[in-house]
SELUMFI-306994 format. One record per residue (C-alpha): x, y, z. Coordinates in pm, whole numbers, always signed. Layout:
     east    north       up
        X        Y        Z
...
***
This chain:
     east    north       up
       +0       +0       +0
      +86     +363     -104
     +170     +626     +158
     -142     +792      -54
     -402     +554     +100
     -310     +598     +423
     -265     +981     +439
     -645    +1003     +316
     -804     +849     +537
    -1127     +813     +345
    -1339     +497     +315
    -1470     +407      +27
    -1822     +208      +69
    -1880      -43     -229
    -2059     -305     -365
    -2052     -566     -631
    -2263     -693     -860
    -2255    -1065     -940
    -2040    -1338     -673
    -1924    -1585     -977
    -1576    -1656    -1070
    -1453    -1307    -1111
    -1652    -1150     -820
    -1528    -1411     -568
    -1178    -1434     -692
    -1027    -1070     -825
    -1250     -871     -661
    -1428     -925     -341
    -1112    -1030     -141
     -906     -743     -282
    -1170     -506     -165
    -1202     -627     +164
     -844     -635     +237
     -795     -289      +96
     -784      -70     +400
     -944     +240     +158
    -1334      +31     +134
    -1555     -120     +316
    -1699     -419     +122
    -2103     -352     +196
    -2277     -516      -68
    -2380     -759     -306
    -2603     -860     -611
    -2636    -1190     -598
    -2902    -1482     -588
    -2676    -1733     -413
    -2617    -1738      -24
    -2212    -1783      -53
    -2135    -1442      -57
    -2331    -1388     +276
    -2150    -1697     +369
    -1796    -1528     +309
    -1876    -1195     +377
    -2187    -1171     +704
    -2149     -788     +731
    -2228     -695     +379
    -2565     -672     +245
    -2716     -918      +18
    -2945     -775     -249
    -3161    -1001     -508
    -3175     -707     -762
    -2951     -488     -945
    -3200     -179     -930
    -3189     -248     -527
    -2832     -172     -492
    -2833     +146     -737
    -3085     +282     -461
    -2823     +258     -167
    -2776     +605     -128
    -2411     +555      +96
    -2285     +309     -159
    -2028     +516     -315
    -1844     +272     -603
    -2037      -83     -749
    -1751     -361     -918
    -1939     -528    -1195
    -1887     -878    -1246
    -2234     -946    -1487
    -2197    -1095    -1817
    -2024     -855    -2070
    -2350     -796    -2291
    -2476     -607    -1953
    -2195     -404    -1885
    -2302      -87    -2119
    -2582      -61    -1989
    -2569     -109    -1633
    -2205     +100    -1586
    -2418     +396    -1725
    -2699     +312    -1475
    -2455     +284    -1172
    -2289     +677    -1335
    -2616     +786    -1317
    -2701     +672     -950
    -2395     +915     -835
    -2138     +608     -816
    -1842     +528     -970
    -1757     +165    -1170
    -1538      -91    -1187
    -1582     -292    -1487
    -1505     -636    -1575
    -1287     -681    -1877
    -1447     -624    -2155
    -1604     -281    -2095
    -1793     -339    -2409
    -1881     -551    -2664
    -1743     -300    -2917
    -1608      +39    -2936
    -1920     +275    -3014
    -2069     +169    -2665
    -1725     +196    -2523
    -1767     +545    -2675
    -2089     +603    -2475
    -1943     +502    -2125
    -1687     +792    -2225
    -1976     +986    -2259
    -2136     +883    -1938
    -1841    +1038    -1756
    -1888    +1415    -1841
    -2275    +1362    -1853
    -2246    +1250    -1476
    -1940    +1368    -1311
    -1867     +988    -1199
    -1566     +762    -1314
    -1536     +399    -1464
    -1212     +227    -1416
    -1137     -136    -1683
    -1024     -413    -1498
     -727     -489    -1658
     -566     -674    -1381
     -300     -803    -1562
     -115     -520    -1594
      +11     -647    -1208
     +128     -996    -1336
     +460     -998    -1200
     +584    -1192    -1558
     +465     -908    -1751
     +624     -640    -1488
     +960     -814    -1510
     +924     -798    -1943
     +837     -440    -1913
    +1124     -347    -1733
    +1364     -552    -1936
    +1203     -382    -2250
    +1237      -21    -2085
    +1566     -122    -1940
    +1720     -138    -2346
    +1912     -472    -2272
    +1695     -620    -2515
    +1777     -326    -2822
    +1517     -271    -3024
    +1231     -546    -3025
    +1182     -655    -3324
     +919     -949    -3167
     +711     -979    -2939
     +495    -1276    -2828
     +260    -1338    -2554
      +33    -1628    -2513
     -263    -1811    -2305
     -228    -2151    -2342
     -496    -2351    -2148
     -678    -2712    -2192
     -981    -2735    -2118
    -1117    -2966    -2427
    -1498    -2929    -2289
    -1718    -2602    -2232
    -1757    -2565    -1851
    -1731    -2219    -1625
    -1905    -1918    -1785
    -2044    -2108    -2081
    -2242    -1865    -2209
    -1886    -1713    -2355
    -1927    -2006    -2597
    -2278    -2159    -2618
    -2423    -1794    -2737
    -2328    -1609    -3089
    -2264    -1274    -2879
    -2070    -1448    -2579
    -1770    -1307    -2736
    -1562    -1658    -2632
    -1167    -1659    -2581
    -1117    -1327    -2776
    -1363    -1125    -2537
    -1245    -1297    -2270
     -848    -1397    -2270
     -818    -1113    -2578
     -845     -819    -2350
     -546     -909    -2105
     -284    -1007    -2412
     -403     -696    -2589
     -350     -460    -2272
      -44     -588    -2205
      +63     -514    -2586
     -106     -171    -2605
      +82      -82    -2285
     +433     -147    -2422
     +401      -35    -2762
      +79     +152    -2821
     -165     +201    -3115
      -43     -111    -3393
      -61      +43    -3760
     -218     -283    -3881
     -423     -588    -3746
     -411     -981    -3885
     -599    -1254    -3718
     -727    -1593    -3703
    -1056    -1666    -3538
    -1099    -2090    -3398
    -1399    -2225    -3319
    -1239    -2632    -3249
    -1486    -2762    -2963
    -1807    -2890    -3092
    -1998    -2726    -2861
    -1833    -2335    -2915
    -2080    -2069    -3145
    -1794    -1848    -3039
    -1434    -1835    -3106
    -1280    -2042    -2842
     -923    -1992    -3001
     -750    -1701    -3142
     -409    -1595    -3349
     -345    -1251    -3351
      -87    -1062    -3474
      -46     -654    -3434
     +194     -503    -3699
     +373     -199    -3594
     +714       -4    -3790
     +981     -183    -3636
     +776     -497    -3427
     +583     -748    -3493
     +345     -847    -3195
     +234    -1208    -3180
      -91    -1269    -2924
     -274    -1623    -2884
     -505    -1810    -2701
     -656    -2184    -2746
     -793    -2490    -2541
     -632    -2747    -2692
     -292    -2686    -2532
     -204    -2941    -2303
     +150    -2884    -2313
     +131    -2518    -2278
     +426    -2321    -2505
     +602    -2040    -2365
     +401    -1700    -2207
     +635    -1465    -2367
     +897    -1459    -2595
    +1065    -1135    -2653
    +1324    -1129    -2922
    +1560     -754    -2929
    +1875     -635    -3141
    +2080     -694    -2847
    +1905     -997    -2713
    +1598    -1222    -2606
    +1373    -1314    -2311
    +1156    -1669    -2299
     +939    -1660    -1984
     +751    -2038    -1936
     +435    -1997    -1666
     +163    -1810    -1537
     +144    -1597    -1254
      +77    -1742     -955
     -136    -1531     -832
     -482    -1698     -989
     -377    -1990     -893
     -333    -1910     -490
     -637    -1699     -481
     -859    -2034     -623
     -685    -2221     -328
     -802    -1988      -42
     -454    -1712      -30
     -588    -1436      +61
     -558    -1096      -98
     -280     -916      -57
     -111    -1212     +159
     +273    -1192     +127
     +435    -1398     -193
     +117    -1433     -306
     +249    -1269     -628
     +594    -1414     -567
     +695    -1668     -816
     +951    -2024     -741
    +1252    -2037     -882
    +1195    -2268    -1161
    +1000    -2033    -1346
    +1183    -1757    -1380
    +1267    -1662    -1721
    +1612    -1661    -1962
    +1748    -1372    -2060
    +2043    -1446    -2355
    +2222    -1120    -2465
    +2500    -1119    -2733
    +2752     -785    -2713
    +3073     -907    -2915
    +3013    -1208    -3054
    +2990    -1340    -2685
    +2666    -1473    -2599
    +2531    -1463    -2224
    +2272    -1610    -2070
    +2095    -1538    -1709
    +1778    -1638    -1483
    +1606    -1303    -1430
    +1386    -1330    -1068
    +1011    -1254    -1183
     +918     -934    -1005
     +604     -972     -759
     +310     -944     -871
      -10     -757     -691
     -359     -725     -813
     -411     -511     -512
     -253     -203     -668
     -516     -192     -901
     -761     -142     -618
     -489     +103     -463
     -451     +300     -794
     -887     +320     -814
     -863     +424     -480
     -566     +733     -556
     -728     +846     -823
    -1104     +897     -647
     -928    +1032     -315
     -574    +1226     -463
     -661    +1253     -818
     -371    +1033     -952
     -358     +928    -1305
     -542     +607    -1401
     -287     +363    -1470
     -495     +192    -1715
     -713     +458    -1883
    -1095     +454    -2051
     -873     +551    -2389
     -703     +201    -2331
    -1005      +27    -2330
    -1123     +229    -2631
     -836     +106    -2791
     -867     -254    -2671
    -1201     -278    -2851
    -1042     -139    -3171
     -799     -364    -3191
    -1086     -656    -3096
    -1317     -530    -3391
    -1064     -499    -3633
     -972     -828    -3557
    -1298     -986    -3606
    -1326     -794    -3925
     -939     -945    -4009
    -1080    -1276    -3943
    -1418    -1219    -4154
    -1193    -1085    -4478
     -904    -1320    -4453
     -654    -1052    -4494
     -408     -750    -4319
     -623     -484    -4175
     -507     -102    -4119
     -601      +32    -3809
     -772     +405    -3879
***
C-alpha cells in the first residue's frame, strides 16, 4: 500500500454486482483487504457471498443496490453484454464503476461510457488486472531497461486445456458471448497496447475447435507496428502449454515459461494481498540471452512480484488524490479497436489497417 491511501483516510463504501468466478476471486477479497473500502454489498441470488462476507448486504436485484444512497463505487462482475448498460446506470445513481474486462462488446458503446463520464461527473475504471502480473512487470522493465535493443518481436500467449465447455459457458454456447477473444483477448491486448501503443495494422485468425463453441474459443493474432511485430494467442487445446512470452531484441531475447501465480493461490483460499502471493519459485523464472561481441550470455532473471491489489490502490488514488489512471478509458477504447478490427481481419481473410 501507497503512503497515498493511508494519508487520506477516506473509506470508500462499495458493492458488487454478481459473486461468480470473477466477483469471488479478483475482486471481493481485494476489496475487503484494501484498508481504503468497506466491502457492503452484493447482487447476488446465491447465499455464498453472505456466507464469506456476514457484514455486507445481500441484495436479489440490481435496481436495489443502485438505490443505496451511501454506496459510493459498485464492481461489476455481470456478463459482458450487460456491462453498457448497467455502468451507465450505476454513473447515473452518483457512483463510480469498476468494470469487468471487456467494458464493451465493441467500441461505439465503449464510446458512450466515455460519454457517461462528463454527462455524470462519476468515473469507470477497466479491470485490466494483468497489468500487475509480475511476468509481464519483469518484461516491461527488461524492455524499458534497453538490454533487449530494439524489439523486433514480441509474443505473448494463453495456453490452457480445457477440451470441454464448462465455467461461464455462455462465452461459448451464445453467438454474442464473445468466447476466448472477449475474454483472454483483453489481457494479451493490454499488455501489448501498454508497451508499444496504437499497432498500424491488425491480422488474425478466429478458432472455433470444440463442438460445442458458437464463439471463437481460439485465437491468433498478430499486431503489426514499424519496427515490431506483436504475436498474441489463445486456445484450449494446449495441453502442453508453449512459452508466455517470448521477446526477441537487437541486443538480445527473453523466454518466460508460466503463469502468474497469483490466480492460482487466490482459487486455493490465499488471501488478498497475503505476502508472496504474487511471488513466483525459482523454476519459473525466465532466460534472458544477450550477445555484445560475438559473446553470448545467458541469465535467470527473478520474476518481479506481482499484486492485483494495486489496481484497487490506484482506483482508490485516483477517487481520493486525483492520480492518473494507470490503465485509462482511452485504453479500453483502444482494446475494442484492436478486438473489432480483428474480427473484421478474421471475416476478410486478410491485413487490416487500423484508422
Amino acid at each position: 500500500m501507497n503512503l497515498t491511501t493511508a494519508q487520506s483516510g477516506h473509506i470508500i463504501p462499495t458493492g458488487i454486482a454478481g459473486f461468480g468466478f470473477s466477483g469471488k476471486v479478483f475482486h471481493a477479497p481485494f476489496v475487503h483487504a484494501h484498508p481504503g473500502y468497506r466491502l457492503s454489498a452484493f447482487v447476488t441470488t446465491g447465499n455464498e457471498a453472505a456466507q464469506l462476507y456476514p457484514s455486507a448486504k445481500i441484495y436479489r436485484s440490481f435496481k436495489e443496490v443502485l438505490a443505496v444512497e451511501d454506496l459510493e463505487m459498485i464492481v461489476l462482475c455481470t456478463p459482458h453484454p450487460l456491462h453498457v448498460s448497467q455502468a451507465i446506470e450505476v454513473m447515473r445513481a452518483g457512483k463510480h464503476v469498476v468494470i469487468e474486462k471487456p467494458v464493451a462488446m465493441n467500441s461505439r458503446d465503449a464510446g458512450k461510457l466515455i460519454s457517461a463520464v462528463s454527462e455524470t461527473g462519476r468515473q469507470w475504471f477497466p479491470y485490466h488486472n494483468r497489468r500487475w502480473d509480475g511476468d509481464f512487470l519483469t518484461v516491461r522493465q527488461l524492455i524499458l531497461s534497453g538490454v533487449l535493443g530494439q524489439i523486433v518481436e514480441f509474443r505473448s500467449h494463453f495456453d490452457r486445456y480445457n477440451p470441454v465447455v464448462g465455467r461461464a459457458g455462455w462465452r461459448y454456447l451464445d453467438d454474442d458471448g464473445g468466447g476466448t477473444l472477449f475474454d483472454l483477448g483483453p489481457h494479451l491486448i493490454d499488455q501489448a497496447v501498454a508497451l508499444f501503443g496504437k499497432p498500424d495494422s491488425v491480422w488474425c485468425k478466429l478458432y472455433r475447435q470444440r463442438k460445442e463453441s458458437k464463439a471463437s474459443d481460439g485465437f491468433d493474432l498478430k499486431l503489426f507496428y514499424p519496427e515490431t511485430t506483436v504475436s498474441l494467442g489463445a486456445g484450449v487445446f494446449m495441453s502442453e502449454p508453449g512459452p508466455r512470452f517470448v521477446v526477441h531484441g537487437t541486443k538480445g531475447s527473453f523466454i518466460k515459461y508460466g503463469t502468474d501465480p497469483q490466480e492460482a493461490r487466490l482459487k486455493n483460499g490465499r488471501k488478498a494481498g497475503a505476502p508472496a502471493t504474487g511471488r513466483e519459485l525459482k523454476k519459473h523464472y525466465g532466460t534472458l540471452t544477450t550477445v555484445s561481441d560475438g559473446v553470448i550470455k545467458r541469465q535467470r532473471i527473478p520474476t518481479l512480484e506481482g499484486n492485483y491489489l494495486s489496481f484497487y490502490d490506484n482506483v482508490y488514488n485516483v477517487l481520493t488524490s486525483g492520480q492518473a489512471p494507470e490503465v485509462s478509458r482511452e485504453d479500453a477504447l483502444l482494446n475494442l479497436q484492436v478486438t473489432e478490427t480483428a474480427i473484421r481481419s478474421d471475416a476478410e481473410g486478410r491485413v487490416i489497417a487500423m484508422v
